[in-house]
C-alpha positions as CSV (number, residue, x, y, z in Angstrom):
1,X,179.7,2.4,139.7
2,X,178.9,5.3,137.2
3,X,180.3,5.2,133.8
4,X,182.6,7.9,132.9
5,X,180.0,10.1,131.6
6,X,178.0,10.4,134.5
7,X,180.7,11.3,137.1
8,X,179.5,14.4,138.9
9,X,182.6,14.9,141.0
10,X,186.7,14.7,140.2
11,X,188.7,12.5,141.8
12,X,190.5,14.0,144.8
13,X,193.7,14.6,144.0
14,X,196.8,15.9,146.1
15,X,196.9,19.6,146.7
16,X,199.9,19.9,144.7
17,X,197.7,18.5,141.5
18,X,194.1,20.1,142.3
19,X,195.1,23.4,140.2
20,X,197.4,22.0,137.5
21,X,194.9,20.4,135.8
22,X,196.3,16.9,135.8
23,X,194.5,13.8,135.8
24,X,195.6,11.3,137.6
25,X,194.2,7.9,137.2
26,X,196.8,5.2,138.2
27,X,199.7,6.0,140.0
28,X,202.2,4.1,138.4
29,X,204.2,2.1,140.8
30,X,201.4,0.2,142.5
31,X,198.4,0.7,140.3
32,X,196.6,2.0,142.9
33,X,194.9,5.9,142.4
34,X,196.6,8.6,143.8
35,X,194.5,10.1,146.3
36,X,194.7,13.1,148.5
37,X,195.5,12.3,152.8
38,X,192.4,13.8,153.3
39,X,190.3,11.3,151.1
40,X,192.3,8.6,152.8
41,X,191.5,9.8,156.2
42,X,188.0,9.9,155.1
43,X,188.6,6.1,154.6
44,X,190.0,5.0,157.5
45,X,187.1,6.6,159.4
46,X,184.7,4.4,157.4
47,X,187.0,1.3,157.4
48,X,189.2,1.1,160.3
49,X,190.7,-1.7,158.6
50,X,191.8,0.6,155.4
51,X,195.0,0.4,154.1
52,X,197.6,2.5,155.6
53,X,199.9,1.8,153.4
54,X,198.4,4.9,150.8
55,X,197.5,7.2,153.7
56,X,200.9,7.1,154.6
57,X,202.1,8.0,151.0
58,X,203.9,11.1,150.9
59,X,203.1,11.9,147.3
60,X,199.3,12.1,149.1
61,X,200.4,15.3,150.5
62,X,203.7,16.5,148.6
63,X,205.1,16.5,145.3
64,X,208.6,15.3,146.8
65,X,208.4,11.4,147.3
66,X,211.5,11.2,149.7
67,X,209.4,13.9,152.3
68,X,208.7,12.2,154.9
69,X,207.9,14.5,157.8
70,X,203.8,14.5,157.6
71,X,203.8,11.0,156.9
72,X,205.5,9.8,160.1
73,X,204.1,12.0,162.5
74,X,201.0,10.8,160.7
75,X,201.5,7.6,161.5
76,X,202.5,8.7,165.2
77,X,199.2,10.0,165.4
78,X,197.2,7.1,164.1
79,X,199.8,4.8,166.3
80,X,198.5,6.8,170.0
81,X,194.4,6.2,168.1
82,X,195.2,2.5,168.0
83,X,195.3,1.8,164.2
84,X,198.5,-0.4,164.4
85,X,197.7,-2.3,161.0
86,X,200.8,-1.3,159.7
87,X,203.3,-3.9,158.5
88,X,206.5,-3.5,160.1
89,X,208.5,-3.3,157.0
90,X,206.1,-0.3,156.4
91,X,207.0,1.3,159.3
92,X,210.9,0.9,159.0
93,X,210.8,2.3,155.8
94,X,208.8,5.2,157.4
95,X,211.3,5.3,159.9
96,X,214.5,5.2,158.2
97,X,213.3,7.3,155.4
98,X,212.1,10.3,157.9
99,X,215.8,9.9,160.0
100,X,217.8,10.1,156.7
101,X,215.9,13.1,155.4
102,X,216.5,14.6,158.7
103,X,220.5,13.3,159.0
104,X,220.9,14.9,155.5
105,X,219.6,18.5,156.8
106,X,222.0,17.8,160.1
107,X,219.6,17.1,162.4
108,X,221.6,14.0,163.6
109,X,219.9,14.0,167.4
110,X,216.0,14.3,165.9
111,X,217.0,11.1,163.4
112,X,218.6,9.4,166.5
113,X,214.7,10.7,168.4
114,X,212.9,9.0,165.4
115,X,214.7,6.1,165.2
116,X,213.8,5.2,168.5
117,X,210.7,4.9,167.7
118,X,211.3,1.5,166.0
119,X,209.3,-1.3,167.0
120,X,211.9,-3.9,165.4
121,X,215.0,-3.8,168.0
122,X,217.0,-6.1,165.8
């Protein structure tokens, strides 16, 4: 609750912005700050009820959007340490997303592993 002046400490941004000199306030798509996993993390421990929907952001972690490798197995992770507040759409996009980035690099059987993993049988 500082004004601007007075911050003693940068936001925490991504790795793949810490160096460039960007600042990122907003992120544009949600209006919400774009934040590093770490920060997130952080977050969670505080608030288990924190929204997983920004931890689970891949553009916390990487500069590709579409990368959804740390992001699932993430999620996998915080799935096994009982945070399952998670809306289910959220997690079939996780899903999806992660088996067609690993279809389009041929990986057809790890897809078919990952989409096993959906909670939605429908």
């Amino acid at each position: 609750n500082t004004p601007e002046c007075e911050k003693y400490a940068c936001c925490p941004l991504p790795p793949y912005l810490e160096d460039s000199g960007c600042v990122v306030e907003e992120d544009d798509n949600v209006g919400r700050p774009l934040r590093d996993v770490c920060f997130h993390l952080l977050k969670l421990y505080s608030d288990r009820h924190y929204d997983l929907d920004q931890l689970l952001d891949p553009r916390s972690v990487t500069s590709d959007p579409l990368d959804y490798r740390l992001s699932w197995h993430l999620w996998e992770v915080l799935r096994a340490l009982n945070y399952t507040h998670l809306f289910k759409q959220s997690q079939g996009v996780l899903n999806a997303s992660y088996a067609a980035q690993l279809e389009s690099e041929g990986l057809w059987e790890w897809a078919v592993f990952i989409l096993l993993h959906e909670p939605d049988t429908q």
